[in-house]
C-alpha positions as CSV (number, residue, x, y, z in Angstrom):
1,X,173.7,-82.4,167.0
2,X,173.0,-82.6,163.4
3,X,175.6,-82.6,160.4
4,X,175.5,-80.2,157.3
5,X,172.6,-80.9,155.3
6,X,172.7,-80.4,151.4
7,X,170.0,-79.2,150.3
8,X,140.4,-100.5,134.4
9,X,140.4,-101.4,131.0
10,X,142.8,-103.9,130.5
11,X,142.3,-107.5,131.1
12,X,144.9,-109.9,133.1
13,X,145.1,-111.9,129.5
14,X,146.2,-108.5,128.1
15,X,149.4,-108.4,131.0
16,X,150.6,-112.1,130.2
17,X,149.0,-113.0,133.4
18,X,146.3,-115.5,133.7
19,X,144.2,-117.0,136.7
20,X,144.9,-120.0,137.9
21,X,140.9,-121.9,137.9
22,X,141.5,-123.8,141.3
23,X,137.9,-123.6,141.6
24,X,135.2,-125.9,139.8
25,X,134.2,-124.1,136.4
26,X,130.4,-124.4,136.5
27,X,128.1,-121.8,137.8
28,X,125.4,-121.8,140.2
29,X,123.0,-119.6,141.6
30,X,124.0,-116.8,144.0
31,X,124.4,-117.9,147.7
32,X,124.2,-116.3,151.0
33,X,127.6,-115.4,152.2
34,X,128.9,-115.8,156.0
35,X,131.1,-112.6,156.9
36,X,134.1,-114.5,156.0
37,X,133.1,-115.4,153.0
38,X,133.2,-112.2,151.2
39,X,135.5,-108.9,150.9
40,X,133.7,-105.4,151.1
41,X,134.0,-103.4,148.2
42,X,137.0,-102.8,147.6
43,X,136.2,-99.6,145.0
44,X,135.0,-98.0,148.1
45,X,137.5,-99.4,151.0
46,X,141.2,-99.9,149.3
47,X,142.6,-101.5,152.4
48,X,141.1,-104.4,153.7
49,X,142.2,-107.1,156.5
50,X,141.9,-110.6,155.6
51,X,143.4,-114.2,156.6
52,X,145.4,-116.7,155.8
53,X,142.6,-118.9,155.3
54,X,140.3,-116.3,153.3
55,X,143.9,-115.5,151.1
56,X,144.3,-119.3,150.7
57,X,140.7,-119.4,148.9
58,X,141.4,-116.5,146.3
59,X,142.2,-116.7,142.7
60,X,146.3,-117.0,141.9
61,X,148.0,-116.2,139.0
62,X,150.8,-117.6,136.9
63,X,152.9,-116.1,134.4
64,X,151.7,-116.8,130.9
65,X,155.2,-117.3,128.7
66,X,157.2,-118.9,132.1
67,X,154.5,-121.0,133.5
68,X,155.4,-120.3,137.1
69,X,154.1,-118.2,139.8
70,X,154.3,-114.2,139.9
71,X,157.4,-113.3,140.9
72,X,158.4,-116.5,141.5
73,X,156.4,-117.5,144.4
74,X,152.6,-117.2,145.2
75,X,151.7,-114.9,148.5
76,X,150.9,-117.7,150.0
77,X,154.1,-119.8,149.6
78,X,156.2,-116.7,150.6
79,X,154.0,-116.2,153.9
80,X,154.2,-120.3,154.4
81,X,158.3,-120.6,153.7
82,X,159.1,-117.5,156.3
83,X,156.5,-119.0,159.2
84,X,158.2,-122.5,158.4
85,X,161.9,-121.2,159.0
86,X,160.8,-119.5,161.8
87,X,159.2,-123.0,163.1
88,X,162.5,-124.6,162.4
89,X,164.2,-122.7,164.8
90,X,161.5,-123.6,167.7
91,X,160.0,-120.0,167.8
92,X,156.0,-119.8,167.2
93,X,155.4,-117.4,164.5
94,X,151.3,-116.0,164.1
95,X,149.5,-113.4,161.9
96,X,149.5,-110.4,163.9
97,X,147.7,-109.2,160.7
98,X,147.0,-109.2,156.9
99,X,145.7,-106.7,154.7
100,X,144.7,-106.7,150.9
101,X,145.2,-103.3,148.9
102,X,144.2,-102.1,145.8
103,X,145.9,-99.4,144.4
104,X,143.2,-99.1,141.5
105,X,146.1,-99.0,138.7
106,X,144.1,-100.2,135.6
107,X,147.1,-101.8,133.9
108,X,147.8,-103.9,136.9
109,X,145.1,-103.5,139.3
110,X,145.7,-104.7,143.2
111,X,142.5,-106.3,143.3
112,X,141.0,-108.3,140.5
113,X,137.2,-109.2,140.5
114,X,135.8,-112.0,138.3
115,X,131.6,-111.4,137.5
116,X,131.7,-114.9,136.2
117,X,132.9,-116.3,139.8
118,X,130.8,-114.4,141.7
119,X,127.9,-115.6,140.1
120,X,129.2,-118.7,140.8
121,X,130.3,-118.3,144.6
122,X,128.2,-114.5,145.0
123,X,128.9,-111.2,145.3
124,X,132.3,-110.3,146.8
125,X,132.8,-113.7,147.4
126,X,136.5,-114.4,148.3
127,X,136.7,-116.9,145.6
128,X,136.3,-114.2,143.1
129,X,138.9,-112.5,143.7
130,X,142.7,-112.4,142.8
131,X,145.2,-110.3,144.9
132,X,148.0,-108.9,143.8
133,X,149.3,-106.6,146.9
134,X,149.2,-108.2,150.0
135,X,151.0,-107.0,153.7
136,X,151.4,-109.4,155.9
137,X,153.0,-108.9,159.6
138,X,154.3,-111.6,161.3
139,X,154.7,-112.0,165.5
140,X,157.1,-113.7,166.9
141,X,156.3,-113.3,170.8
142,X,159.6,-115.2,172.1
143,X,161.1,-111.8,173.3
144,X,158.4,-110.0,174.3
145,X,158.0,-107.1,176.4
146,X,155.1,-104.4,177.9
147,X,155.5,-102.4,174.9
148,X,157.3,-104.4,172.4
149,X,156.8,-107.2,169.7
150,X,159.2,-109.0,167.5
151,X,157.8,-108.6,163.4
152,X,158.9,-110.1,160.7
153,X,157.1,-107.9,157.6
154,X,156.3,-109.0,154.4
155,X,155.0,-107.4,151.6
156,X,153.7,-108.9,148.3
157,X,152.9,-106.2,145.2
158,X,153.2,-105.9,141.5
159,X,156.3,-104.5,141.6
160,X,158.1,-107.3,143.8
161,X,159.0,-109.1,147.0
162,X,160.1,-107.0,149.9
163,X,160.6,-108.7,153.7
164,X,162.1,-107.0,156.6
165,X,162.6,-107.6,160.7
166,X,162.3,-105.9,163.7
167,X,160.6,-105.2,166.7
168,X,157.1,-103.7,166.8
169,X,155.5,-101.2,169.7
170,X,152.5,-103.7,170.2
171,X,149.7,-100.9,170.9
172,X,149.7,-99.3,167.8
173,X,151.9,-101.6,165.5
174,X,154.3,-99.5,164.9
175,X,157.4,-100.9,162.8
176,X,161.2,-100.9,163.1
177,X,163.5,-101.1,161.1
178,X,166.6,-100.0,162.7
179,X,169.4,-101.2,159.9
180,X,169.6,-102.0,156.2
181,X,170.6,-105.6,157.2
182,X,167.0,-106.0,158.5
183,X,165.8,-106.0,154.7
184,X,165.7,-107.9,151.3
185,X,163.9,-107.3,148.3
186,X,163.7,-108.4,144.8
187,X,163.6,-105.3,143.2
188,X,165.5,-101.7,143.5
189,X,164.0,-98.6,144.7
190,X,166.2,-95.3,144.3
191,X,168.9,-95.7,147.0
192,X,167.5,-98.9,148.4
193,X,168.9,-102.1,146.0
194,X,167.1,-105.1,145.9
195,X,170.4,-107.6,146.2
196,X,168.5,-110.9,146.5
197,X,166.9,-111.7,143.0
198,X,165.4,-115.5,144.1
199,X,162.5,-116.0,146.6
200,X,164.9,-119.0,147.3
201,X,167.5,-116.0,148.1
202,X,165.1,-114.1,150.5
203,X,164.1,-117.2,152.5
204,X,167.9,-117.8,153.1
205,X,168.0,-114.2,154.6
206,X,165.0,-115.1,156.8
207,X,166.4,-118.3,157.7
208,X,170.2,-116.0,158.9
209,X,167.8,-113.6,160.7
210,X,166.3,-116.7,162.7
211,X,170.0,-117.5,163.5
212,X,170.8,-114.2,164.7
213,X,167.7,-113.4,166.2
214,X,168.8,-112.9,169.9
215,X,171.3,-110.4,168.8
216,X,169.1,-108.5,166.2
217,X,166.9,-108.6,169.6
218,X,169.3,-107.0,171.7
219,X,170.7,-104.7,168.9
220,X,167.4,-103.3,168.4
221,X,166.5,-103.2,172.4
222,X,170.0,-101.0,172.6
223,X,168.9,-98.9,169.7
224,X,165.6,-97.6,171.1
225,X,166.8,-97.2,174.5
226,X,169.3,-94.4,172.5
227,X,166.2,-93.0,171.4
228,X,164.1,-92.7,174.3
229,X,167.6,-90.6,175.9
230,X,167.7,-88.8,173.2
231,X,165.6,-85.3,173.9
232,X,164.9,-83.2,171.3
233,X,164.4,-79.4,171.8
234,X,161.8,-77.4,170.0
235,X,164.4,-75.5,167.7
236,X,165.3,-79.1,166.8
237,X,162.0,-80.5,165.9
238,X,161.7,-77.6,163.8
239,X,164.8,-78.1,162.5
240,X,164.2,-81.8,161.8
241,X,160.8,-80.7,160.0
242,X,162.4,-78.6,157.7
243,X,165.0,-81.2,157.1
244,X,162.3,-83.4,155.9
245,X,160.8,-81.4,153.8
246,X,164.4,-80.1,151.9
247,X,164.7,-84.0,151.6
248,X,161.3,-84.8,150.2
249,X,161.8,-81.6,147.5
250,X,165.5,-82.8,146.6
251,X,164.0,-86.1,145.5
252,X,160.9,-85.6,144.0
253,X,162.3,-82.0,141.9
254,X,163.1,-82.1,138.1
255,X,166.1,-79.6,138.5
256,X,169.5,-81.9,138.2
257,X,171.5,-79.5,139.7
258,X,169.6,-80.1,143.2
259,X,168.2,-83.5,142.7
260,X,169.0,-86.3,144.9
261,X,167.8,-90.1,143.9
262,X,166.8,-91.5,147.2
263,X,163.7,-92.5,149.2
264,X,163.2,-89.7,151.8
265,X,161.8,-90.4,155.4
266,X,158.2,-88.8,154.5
267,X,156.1,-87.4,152.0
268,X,154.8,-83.7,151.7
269,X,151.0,-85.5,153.3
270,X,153.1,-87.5,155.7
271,X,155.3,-84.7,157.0
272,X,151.7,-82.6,157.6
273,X,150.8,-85.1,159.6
274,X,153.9,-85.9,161.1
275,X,154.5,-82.1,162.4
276,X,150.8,-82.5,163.7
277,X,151.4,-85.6,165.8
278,X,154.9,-83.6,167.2
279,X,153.4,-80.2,168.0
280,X,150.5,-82.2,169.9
281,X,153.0,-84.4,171.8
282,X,155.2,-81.6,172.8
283,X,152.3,-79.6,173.9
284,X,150.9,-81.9,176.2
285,X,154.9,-83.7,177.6
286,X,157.1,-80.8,177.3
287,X,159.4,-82.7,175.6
288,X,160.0,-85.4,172.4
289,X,162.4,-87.6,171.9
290,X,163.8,-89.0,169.3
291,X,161.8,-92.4,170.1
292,X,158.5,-90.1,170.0
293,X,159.7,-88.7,166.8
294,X,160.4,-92.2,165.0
295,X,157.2,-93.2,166.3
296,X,155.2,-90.1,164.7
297,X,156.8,-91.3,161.9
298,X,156.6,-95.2,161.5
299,X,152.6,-94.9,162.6
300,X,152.1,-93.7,158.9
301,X,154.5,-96.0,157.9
302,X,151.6,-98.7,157.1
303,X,149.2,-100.1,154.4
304,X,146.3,-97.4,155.4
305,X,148.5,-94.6,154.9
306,X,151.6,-95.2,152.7
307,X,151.8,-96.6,149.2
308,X,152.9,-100.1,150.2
309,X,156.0,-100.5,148.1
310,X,157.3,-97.3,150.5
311,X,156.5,-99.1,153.9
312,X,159.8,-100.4,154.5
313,X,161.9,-98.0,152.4
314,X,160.6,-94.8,154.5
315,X,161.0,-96.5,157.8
316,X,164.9,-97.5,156.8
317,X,165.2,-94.3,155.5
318,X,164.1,-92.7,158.6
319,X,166.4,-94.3,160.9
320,X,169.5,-93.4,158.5
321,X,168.2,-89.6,158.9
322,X,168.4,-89.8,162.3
323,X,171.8,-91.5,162.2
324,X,173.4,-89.6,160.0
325,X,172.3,-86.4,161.7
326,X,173.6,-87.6,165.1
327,X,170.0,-87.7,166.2
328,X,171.2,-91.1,167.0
């Protein structure tokens, strides 16, 4: 079944990026806030949901020497061009949801919070703030099923533009990403390469997945349906564990002779967790799959519980572990 394995002090003026005043300069007294009105803390909650609307009423940012938007595009404008191709080709695209994360870097923060608008709009107002990581997963519920969702997932950091398709397990939104032609970034990570350099680039990806859609559907359909055949022993899940855990060592080690410059499947946190959520399954079925096992994996595959830039990375990298293992 499985193959050999080998095995805060700086300011946004300081970064050469500036806030883009949308809103009027003169201050006012505090205000009450509605609930939607204002974030919670996000010093003591690092991942919070938002909406398109609350996003739409934050501070952006433009690059100081190029004049244009981070990256190239504003979060917004990203999250607008992929709903609007996915219009274009008659399907109904919604927020299934959004979340704002801070990753508390003090050179680039992922939240920015301006005292000066706050005592203009109040505390935590949205209007304070600038965001600079953003996750964003859109539904597309023209081939629905019981279980499954169509997602398109995009996320919006520091670092870059990452976007990638696939269906979704609706009761616990669970990603997948079942080939590397279901992503497109704008930057590189290890193994992973970001190809398309543009915005303008990544939209025209989206627009070919829209075109394709019915057979990325039915590819994907075909795919799990493997996995749910697929049963797993318990030598195997051990096996599989330990595989992990050589892969996650190989990668993050400092000795060349063993090192291999990929992303792995999991962390050493996630794999804890992962062997958790696999002993308690197979103590109370009898059995796993591999569908059970990708799913142990791709529920820490999200903003609460993964460093965003990973999100998509792990989960490809996941599916090309099982593969190349004959898992799958």
């Amino acid at each position: 079944m499985f193959n050999d394995f080998d095995l805060g002090t700086m300011t946004s003026q300081t970064l050469n990026i500036v806030p883009v005043m949308e809103q009027a300069a003169a201050l006012v007294p505090a205000v009450e806030l509605h609930e939607d009105d204002r974030f919670l803390d996000f010093e003591k909650n690092k991942v919070q949901p938002l909406s398109l609307e609350q996003l739409k009423r934050t501070l952006r940012e433009h690059d100081a020497e190029k004049g244009d938007a981070i990256h190239g595009i504003t979060h917004v404008d990203l999250i607008d061009g992929v709903m609007d191709i996915c219009r274009s080709y008659n399907y109904a695209p919604e927020i299934y949801d959004m979340f704002a994360t801070n990753n508390r870097d003090k050179m680039t923060p992922g939240v920015s919070v301006y005292p000066e608008l706050e005592a203009q709009y109040g505390p935590k107002a949205v209007e304070a703030h600038t965001i600079r990581r953003l996750f964003v997963n859109i539904r597309l519920r023209d081939f629905d099923t019981e279980e499954l969702t169509t997602n398109i997932a995009v996320s919006y950091t520091q670092r870059g533009l990452q976007i990638g398709i696939g269906r979704n397990v609706m009761v616990c939104h669970n990603q997948c990403m079942l080939g590397g032609d279901r992503y497109v970034a704008d930057f590189s990570m290890a193994d992973h390469k970001g190809t398309h350099k543009t915005p303008a680039d990544m939209l025209a990806t989206v627009r070919q997945w829209m075109r394709d859609l019915r057979d990325i559907i039915a590819e994907d359909d075909e795919m799990i349906e493997r996995m749910r055949r697929a049963i797993l022993t318990p030598a195997q899940v051990l096996l599989v564990i330990g595989m992990l855990t050589a892969a996650r060592v190989q990668a993050d080690t400092n000795h060349k002779d063993i090192k291999v410059n990929n992303v792995y499947p999991l962390n050493q946190a996630q794999i804890s967790k992962f062997t958790e959520a696999l002993l308690i399954r197979q103590h109370h079925n009898g059995r796993l799959s591999a569908w059970d096992m990708y799913n142990a994996a791709t529920d820490l595959y999200k903003p609460q519980t993964a460093e965003q830039t990973m999100i998509l990375p792990q989960n490809m990298a996941f599916v090309n572990f099982l593969r190349s293992n004959n898992v799958i």
